[in-house]
N, C-alpha and C positions, 0 to 999 in steps of 0.2 A: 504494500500500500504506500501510496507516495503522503510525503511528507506537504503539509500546508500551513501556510506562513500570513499572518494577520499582521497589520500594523497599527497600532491606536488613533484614533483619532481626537482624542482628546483626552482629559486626565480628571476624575472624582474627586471631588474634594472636601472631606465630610470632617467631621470631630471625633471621629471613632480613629486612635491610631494606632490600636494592637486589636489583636485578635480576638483577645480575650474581653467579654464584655461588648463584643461587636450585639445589634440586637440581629435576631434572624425574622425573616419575612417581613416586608417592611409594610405590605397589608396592613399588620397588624399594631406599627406604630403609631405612639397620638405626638412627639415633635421630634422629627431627626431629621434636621435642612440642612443644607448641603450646596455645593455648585459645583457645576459640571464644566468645565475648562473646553472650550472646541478648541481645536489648532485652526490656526488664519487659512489652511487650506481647504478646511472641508466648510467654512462658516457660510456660503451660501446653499448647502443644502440642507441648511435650518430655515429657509424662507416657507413660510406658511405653515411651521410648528404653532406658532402662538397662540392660532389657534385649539389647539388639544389641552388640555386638561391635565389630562394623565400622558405619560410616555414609558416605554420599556426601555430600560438600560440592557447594553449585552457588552458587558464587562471577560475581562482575564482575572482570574483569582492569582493576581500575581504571588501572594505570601503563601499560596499550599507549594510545600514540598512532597512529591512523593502522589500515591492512588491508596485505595482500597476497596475492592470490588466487594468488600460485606462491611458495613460498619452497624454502627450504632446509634438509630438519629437522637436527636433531643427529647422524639415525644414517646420516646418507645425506650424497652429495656432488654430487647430482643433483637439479633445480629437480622439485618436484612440487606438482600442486595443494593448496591450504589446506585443503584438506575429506577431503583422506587423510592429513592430518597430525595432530599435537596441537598444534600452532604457536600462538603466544598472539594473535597477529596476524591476526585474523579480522574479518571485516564485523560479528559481533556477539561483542565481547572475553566471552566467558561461560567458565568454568572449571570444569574437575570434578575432584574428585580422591577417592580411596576412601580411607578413613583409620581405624584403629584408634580406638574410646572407650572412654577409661580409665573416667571415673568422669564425674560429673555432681554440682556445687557448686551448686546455685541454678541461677540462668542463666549457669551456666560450663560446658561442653563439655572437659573435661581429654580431648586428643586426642595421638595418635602416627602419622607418617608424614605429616606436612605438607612440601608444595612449593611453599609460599604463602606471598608476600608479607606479608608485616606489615602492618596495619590495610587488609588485603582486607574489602571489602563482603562482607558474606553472604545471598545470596539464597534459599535452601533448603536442606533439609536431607532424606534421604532414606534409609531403614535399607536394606541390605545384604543380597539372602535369596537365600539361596546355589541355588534354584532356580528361580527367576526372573532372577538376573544370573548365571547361569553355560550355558552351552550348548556340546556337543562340535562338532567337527566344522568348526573357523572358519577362516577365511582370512584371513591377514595380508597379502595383497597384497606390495608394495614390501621390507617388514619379514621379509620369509622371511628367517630365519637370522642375523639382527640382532639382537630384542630382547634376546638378553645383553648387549650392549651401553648398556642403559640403565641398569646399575648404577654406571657412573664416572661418567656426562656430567651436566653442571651446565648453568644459564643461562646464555646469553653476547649478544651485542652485537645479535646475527642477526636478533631480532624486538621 
């Protein structure tokens, strides 16, 4: 399999600057603002974001070292595959998080509900449409009758 090569396009800029204590899912934060740095080259294909509300980040988990294709998530006490997790510890470190857009300064992204690391790579950006990312009828597997639980748990050692 050939190898593939992303280059950031701008850089996260949140108050979280270790790991630990990072919050996870940012859904579930009530204040973690942030701004999102574009590079001067990609800053005109922010024209007609201002539009949107919400945006998806799709970040490089630059701080994981290493994989593990079983961990242990946060909400659970039982080892489960990487690939039904949100675990940051993946064969390919990539991050998503959905996040409120305040306002838009130039190539500054004024954002709310980051769970991201401080000077995170940013590799795309992608607007939020409430009918294309939302569908009834879903299965959380593992997570039946857990996800309230995502509103206290922070990062910690695990991954």
């Amino acid at each position: 399999m050939q190898t593939i090569t992303f280059s950031p396009i701008g850089i996260i800029h949140s108050n979280h600057k270790t790991r630990v204590g990072t919050p996870i899912q940012p859904s579930r934060l009530q204040q973690s603002d942030g701004k999102v740095e574009i590079f001067p080259e990609f800053t005109t294909g922010l024209h007609d974001l201002d539009g949107f509300s919400k945006i998806w980040l799709i970040y490089h988990l630059h701080a994981i070292e290493g994989f593990k294709l079983e961990v242990t998530p946060y909400l659970d006490e039982q080892t489960r595959g990487v690939f039904a997790t949100r675990a940051p510890a993946r064969p390919n470190p990539i991050g998503l998080s959905l996040v409120n857009l305040l306002s838009i300064e130039g190539g500054m992204l004024m954002v709310d509900g980051l769970d991201i690391l401080d000077g995170t790579p940013l590799l795309d950006i992608k607007p939020f449409i409430p009918d294309v990312d939302h569908t009834d009828g879903v299965k959380v597997g593992w997570l039946e009758g857990k996800t309230h639980r995502f509103k206290t748990h922070q990062a910690d050692k695990r991954f």
